[in-house]
C-alpha positions as CSV (number, residue, x, y, z in Angstrom):
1,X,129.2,134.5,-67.0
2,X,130.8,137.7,-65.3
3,X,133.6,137.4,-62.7
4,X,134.5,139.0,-59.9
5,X,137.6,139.1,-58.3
6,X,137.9,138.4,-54.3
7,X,138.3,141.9,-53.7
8,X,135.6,143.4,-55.6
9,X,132.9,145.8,-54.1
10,X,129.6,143.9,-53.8
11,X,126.0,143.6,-52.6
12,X,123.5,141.5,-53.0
13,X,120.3,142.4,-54.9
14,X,117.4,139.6,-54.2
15,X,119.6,137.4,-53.3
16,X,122.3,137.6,-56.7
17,X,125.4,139.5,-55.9
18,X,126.4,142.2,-58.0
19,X,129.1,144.9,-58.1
20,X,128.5,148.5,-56.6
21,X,130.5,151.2,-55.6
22,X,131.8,151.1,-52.5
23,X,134.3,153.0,-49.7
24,X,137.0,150.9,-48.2
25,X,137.6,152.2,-44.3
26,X,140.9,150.4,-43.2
27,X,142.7,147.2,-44.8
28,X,141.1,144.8,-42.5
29,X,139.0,141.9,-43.6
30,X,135.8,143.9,-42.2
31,X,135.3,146.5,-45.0
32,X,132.1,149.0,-45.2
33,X,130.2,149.3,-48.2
34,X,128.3,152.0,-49.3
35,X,126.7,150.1,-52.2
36,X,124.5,152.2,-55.1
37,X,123.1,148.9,-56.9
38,X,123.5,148.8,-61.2
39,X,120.4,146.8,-61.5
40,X,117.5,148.0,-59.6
41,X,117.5,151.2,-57.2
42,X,114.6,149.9,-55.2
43,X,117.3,146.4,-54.0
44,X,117.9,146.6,-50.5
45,X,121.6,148.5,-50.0
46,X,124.0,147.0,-47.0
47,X,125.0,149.9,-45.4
48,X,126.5,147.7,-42.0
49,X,129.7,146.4,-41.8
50,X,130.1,143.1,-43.0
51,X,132.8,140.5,-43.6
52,X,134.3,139.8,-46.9
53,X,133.4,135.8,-45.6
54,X,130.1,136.9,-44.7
55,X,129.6,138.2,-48.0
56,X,130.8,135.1,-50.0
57,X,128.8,132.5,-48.1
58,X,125.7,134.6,-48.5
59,X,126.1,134.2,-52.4
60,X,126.5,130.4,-52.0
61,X,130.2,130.3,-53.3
62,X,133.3,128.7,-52.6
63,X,136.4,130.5,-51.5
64,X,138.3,132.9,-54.9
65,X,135.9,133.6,-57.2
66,X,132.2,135.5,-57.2
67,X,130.0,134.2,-60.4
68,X,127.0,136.0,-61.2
69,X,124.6,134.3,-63.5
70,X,123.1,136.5,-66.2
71,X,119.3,136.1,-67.0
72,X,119.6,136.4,-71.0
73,X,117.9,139.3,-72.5
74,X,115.9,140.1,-69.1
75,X,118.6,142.0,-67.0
76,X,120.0,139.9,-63.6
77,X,117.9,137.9,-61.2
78,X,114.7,139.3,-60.7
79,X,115.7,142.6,-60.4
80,X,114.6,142.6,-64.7
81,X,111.1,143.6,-65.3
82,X,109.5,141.4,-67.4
83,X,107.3,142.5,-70.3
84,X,104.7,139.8,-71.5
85,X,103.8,140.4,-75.3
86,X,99.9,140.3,-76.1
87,X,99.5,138.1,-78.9
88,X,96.7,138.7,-81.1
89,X,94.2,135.6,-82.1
90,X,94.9,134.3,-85.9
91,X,92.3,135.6,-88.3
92,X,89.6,133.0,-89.4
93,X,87.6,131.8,-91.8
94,X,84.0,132.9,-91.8
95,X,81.0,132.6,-93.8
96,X,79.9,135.8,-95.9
97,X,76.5,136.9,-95.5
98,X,73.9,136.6,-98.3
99,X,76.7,133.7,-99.9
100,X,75.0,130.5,-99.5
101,X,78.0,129.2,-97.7
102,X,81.1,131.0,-99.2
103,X,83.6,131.1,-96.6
104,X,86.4,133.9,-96.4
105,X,90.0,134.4,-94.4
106,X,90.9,138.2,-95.1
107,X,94.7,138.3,-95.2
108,X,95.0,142.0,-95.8
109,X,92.3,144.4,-95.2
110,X,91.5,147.1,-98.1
111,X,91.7,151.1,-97.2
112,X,89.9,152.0,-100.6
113,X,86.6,152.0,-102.3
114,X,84.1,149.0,-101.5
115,X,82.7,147.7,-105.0
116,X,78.4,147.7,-105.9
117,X,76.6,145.8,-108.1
118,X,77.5,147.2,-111.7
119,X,80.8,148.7,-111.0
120,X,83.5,147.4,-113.3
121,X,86.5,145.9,-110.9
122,X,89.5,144.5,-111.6
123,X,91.4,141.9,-109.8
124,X,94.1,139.4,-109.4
125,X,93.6,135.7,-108.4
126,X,94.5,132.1,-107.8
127,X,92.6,129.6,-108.4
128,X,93.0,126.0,-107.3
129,X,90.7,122.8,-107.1
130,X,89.8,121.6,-103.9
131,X,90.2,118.2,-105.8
132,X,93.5,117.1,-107.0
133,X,95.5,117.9,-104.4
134,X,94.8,121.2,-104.7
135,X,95.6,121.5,-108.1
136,X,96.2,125.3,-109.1
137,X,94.1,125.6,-112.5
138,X,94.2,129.7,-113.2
139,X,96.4,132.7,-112.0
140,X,96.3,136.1,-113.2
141,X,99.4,136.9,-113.0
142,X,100.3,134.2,-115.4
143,X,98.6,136.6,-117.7
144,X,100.5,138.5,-119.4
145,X,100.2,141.4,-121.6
146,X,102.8,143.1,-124.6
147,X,104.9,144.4,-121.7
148,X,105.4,141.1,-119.8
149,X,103.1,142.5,-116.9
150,X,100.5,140.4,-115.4
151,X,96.9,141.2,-116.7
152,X,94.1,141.3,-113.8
153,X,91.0,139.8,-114.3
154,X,88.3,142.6,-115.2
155,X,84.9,142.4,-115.0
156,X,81.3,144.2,-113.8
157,X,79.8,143.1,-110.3
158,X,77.2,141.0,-110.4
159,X,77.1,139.8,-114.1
160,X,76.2,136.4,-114.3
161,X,78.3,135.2,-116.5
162,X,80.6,135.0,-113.8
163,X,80.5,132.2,-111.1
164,X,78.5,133.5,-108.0
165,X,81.5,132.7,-105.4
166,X,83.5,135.3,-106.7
167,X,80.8,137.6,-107.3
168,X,79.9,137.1,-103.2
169,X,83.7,137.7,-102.4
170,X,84.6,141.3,-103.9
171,X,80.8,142.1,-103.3
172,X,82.0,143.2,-99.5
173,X,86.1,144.0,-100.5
174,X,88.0,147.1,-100.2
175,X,90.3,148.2,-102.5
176,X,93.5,146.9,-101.6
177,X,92.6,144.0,-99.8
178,X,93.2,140.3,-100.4
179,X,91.4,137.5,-99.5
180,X,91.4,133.6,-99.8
181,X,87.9,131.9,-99.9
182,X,86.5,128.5,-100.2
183,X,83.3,128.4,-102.9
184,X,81.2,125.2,-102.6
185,X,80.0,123.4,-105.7
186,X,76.6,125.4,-105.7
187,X,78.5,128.7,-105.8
188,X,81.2,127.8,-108.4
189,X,80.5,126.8,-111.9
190,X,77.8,125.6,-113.3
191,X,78.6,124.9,-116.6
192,X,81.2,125.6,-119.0
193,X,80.7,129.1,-120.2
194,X,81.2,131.4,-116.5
195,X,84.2,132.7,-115.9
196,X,86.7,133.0,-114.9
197,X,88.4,130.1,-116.9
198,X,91.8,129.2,-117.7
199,X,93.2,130.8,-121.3
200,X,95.0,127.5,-121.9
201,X,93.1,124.8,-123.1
202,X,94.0,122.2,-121.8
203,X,93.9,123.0,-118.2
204,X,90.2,124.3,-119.0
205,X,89.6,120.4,-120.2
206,X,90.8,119.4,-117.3
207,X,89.0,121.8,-115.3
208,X,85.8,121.0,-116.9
209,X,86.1,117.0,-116.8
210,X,87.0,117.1,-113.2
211,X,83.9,119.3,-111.8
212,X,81.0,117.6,-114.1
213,X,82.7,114.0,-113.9
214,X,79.6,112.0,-114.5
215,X,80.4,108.8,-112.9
216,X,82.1,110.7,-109.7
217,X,79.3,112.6,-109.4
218,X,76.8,109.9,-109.7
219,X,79.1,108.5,-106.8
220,X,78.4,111.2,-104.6
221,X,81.7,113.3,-105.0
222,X,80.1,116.2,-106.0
223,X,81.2,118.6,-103.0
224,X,84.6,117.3,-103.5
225,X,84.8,118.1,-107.0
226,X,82.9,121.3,-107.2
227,X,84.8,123.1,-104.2
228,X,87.0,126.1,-105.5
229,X,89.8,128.1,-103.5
230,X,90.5,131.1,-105.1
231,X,93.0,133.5,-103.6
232,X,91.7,137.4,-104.9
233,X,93.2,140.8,-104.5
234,X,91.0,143.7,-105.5
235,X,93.1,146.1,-107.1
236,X,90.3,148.7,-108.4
237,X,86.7,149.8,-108.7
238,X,84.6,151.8,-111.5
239,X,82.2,153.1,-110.8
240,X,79.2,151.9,-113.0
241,X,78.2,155.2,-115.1
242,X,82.5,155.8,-115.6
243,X,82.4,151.9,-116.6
244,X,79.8,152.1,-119.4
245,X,81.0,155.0,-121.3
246,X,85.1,153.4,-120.3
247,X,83.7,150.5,-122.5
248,X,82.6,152.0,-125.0
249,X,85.0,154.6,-126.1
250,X,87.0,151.2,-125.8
251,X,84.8,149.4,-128.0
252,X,84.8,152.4,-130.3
């Protein structure tokens, strides 16, 4: 709140009074103002005579003290422009064409190359069951190498030793980007040698006896089951050609 004293300069700007310059003409109670107003040049200015009584019943107060009432963060009264903030809609999921029902929510878009069919790419990932609670049964960056950094996950485009869903998803990725998609059971794995797969052991047990559970499936729990979320970031692309002889100067 902002006082002002009895004998303060004021005007009124849309109906809030607020202090302005102003010219006293004699030491009576009728004073002339010559008001330039702080908030908004375009108020109206009283530039007629007007009564110190006059002025405090027009702002609705008592007799002693003038409050003004702040509008927080906007300026006072509606003299404030207000500026109204576009918000843009949340990104969705969407099916990816030529998928067979792979769904994607791209959380960063890519600014680099965009990955064909025989190029060697590496990535990062997370991969969680959309059974057990979401159970998280791979991440990359759990991976480590002699240094302690995270290994990505490399591998050639369109190689079917790795499942289609993931195949479908960095298909249409830029370098750079990261996206989350949801793989149905016809898109995931279909048996237990695709990739990728957890290292450990024991999680790729449990991996494996939780998507071709028999009985469940005879039960009709199959979409449950089989759904995959994987979470992937595309960090590069090889060409194919540069891939082949990168391989085997490795293999060498």
């Amino acid at each position: 709140m902002a006082m002002l004293s009895l004998g303060a300069a004021s005007s009124l700007c849309n109906g809030v009074l607020v202090s302005c310059s102003r010219t006293a003409r004699s030491r009576s109670s009728i004073v002339t103002y010559s008001p330039t107003c702080s908030v908004n040049p375009e108020c109206q200015e009283l530039s007629e005579p007007v009564s110190r009584r006059s002025v405090l019943l027009r702002a609705g107060c008592g007799a002693g003290i003038v409050t003004v009432s702040l509008v927080s963060g906007a300026g006072i009264g509606e003299c404030a422009a207000k500026k109204e903030k576009v918000r843009e809609p949340p990104p969705k999921f969407y099916e990816l064409e030529g998928s067979s029902g792979v769904k994607a929510l791209d959380i960063r878009q890519g600014m680099g190359a965009m990955p064909e069919d025989g190029d060697q790419v590496e990535v990062h990932y997370y991969g969680r069951l959309g059974a057990k609670q979401g159970w998280r049964f791979d991440s990359t960056y759990d991976h480590k190498d002699f240094f302690g950094n995270p290994e990505p996950y490399v591998f050639i485009l369109g190689d079917k030793n790795v499942i289609s869903g993931i195949n479908s998803a960095v298909r249409s990725m830029k370098e750079g980007g990261v996206r989350r998609v949801v793989i149905p059971p016809s898109q995931g794995y279909q048996n237990t040698n695709q990739g990728p797969i957890p290292p450990d052991y024991f999680d790729r047990q449990r991996l494996y006896t939780t998507i071709f559970n028999q009985t469940r499936l005879a039960n009709g729990e199959g979409d449950t089951l089989g759904t995959l979320i994987f979470d992937i970031e595309l960090l590069k692309a090889i060409q194919g050609s540069i891939a082949v002889v990168h391989t085997f100067v490795y293999r060498f």
